[in-house]
PASENU-531358 format. One record per residue (C-alpha): x, y, z; residue in one letter. Coordinates in steps of 0.05 Angstrom, whole numbers, plus 5000, padded with zeros to 4 digits. Each point is the difference from the previous one (the first is absolute). Layout:
PASENU-531358
XYZA
...
//
This chain:
PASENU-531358
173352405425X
502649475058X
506050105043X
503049484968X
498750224927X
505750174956X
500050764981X
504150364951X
501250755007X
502750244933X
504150575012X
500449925070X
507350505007X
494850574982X
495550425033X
493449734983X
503149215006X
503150155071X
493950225035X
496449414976X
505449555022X
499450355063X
492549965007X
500049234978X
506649895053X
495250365054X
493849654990X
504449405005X
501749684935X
506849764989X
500749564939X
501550594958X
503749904934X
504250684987X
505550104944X
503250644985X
500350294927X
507149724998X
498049335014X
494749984959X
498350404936X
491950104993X
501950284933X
502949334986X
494449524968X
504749325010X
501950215069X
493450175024X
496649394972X
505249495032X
500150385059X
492749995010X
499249274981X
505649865047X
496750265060X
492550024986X
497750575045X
493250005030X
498850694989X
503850744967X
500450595021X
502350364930X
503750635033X
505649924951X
500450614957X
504750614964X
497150555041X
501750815001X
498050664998X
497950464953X
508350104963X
500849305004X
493649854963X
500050484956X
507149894982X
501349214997X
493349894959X
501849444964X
503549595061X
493550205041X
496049714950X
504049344979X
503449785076X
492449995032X
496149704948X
504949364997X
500150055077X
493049885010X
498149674933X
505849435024X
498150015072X
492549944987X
500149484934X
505349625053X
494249935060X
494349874945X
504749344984X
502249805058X
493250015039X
500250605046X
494849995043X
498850775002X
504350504975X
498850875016X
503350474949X
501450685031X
498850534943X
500550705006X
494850605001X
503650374941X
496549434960X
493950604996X
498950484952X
503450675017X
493350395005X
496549455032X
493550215037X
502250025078X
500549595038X
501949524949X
494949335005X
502349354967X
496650004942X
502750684972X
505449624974X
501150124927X
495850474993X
503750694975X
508350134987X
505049815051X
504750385035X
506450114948X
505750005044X
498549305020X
495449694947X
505349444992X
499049765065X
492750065003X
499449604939X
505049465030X
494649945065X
494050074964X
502649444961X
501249605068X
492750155016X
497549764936X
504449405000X
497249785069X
493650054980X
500749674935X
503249415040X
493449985047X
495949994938X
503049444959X
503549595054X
497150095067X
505250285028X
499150405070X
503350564979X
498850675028X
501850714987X
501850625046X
500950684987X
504150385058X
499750804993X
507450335013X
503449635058X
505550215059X
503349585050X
506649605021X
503649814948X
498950654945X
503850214954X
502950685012X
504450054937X
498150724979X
500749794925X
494649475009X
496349935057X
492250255014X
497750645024X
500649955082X
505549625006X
503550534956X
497650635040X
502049625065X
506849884978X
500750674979X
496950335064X
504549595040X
506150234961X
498750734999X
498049975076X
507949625002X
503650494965X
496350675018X
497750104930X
494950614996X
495549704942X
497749294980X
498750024925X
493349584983X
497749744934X
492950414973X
495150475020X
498249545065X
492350014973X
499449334997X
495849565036X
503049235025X
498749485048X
505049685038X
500449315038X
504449585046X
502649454970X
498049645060X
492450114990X
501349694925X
502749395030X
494749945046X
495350184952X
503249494944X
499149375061X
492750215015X
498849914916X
504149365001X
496049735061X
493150284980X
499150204927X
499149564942X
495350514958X
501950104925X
501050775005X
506250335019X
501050445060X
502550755010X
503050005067X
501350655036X
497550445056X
494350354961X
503750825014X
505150404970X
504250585008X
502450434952X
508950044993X
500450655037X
495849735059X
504049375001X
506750434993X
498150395059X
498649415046X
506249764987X
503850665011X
496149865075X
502849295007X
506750154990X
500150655029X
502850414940X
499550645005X
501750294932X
495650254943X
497049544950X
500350134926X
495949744951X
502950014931X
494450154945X
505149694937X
499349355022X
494049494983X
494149965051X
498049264972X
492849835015X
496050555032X
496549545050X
499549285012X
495649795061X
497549284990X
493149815024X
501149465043X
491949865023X
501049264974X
505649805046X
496550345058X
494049594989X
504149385002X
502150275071X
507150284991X
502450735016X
506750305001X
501950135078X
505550364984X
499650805008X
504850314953X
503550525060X
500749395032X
502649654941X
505050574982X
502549965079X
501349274993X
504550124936X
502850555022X
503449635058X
502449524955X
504050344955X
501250635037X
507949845014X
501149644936X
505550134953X
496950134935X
//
């Protein structure tokens, strides 16, 4: 990519989108091309044609997604499925045509079967039963894989793939009804610390096992790829460690300084026991996340810390 190159960030309002429109604004690029869901629906085949062959971008970022936690996938299956296959079937199909240069796809881990071997390497991918609760949406980004690599087979095309383990940063969601597992716990800790509340209720046993990263190391990690990858296999991106729920619970109870008594509650789901990806292919292409995830946690914390949820 050149300074001057013309670079759209699909889904830029979101977590994932943001940070990469921060990394790109940092590193100095500033012929961005940014349009909010409003002004432009990806799930839209006419309007994302015309608007890609109106402005002919350079290069994609596809950060543009539906994206939630374990209730919201497992309750809106079908719109989980439908709203992020035409999404990234339009958005991809639309730089194929229009003669993107490069375009990166940003995936998920939960594309991996649910009793993958850990850490999870790249090519364990359809290889055993997802995980149920958010199949729909694992199907949707395996599909966006696939596509980009179909694309690269029969048309050239300089498409490439990323898979980001669970991510935290500015921008989160903290909606309790749909947002991911730290972001939930922080919200929580930070309310019960607020009001005095004695116990903060968490979903499962706390068993099991996940990795966490800054959104900021994806972004950084998703401009090293765009700069210096061209390879046909897709990439897990993460910080190669876990922690299990009640470690990460407990670290957070230290950040915010609660000082009440954590409950886990054994009647709700777990979801997949562990998912740690194996990220020795993006650290021999000379990339590793710099982000510790105290540190991380800090840097969020002060963020949202006085909000008004």
């Amino acid at each position: 990519m050149e300074k001057q190159s013309k670079i759209y960030v699909a889904g830029h309002n979101g977590m994932v989108g943001s940070a990469i429109v921060r990394k790109l604004q940092k590193e100095g690029f500033t012929n961005l091309v940014l349009r909010s869901s409003k002004e432009l629906d990806l799930r839209n085949q006419q309007a994302t044609a015309a608007f890609f062959e109106e402005e002919k971008p350079d290069y994609v970022f596809v950060a543009a997604a539906k994206v939630g936690g374990i209730i919201a996938n497992n309750t809106y299956r079908a719109q989980f499925l439908y709203e992020n296959l035409m999404i990234q079937n339009n958005t991809i199909h639309s730089a194929y045509v229009n003669g993107v240069k490069k375009l990166l796809f940003l995936g998920s881990s939960c594309i991996y079967p649910k009793y993958a071997e850990q850490p999870i390497k790249e090519d364990y991918l359809l290889t055993g039963i997802l995980e149920p609760t958010n199949e729909p949406y694992a199907i949707a980004k395996i599909a966006g894989l696939k596509m980009c690599e179909a694309y690269r087979s029969q048309y050239g095309c300089n498409f490439i793939s990323v898979m980001p383990t669970n991510l935290y940063g500015p921008n989160d969601n903290y909606d309790l009804q749909n947002s991911h597992v730290l972001p939930a716990l922080l919200r929580k800790m930070i309310t019960a610390k607020q009001n005095n509340d004695p116990v903060v209720d968490i979903w499962g046993t706390g068993k099991p096992l996940r990795e966490f990263l800054h959104v900021d190391d994806l972004a950084a990690a998703c401009y090293f790829l765009m700069q210096n990858y061209d390879g046909t296999d897709w990439l897990n991106i993460g910080v190669g460690e876990d922690i299990s729920i009640k470690d990460l619970a407990t670290l957070i109870k230290e950040v915010v300084g609660y000082e009440g008594e954590l409950k886990f509650n054994t009647d709700k789901p777990d979801g997949t026991p562990r998912k740690l990806l194996d990220v020795s292919k993006l650290h021999a292409l000379g990339w590793k996340a710099s982000i510790g995830l105290r540190e991380g946690i800090e840097q969020v914390y002060e963020e949202v810390v006085n909000r008004e949820w």
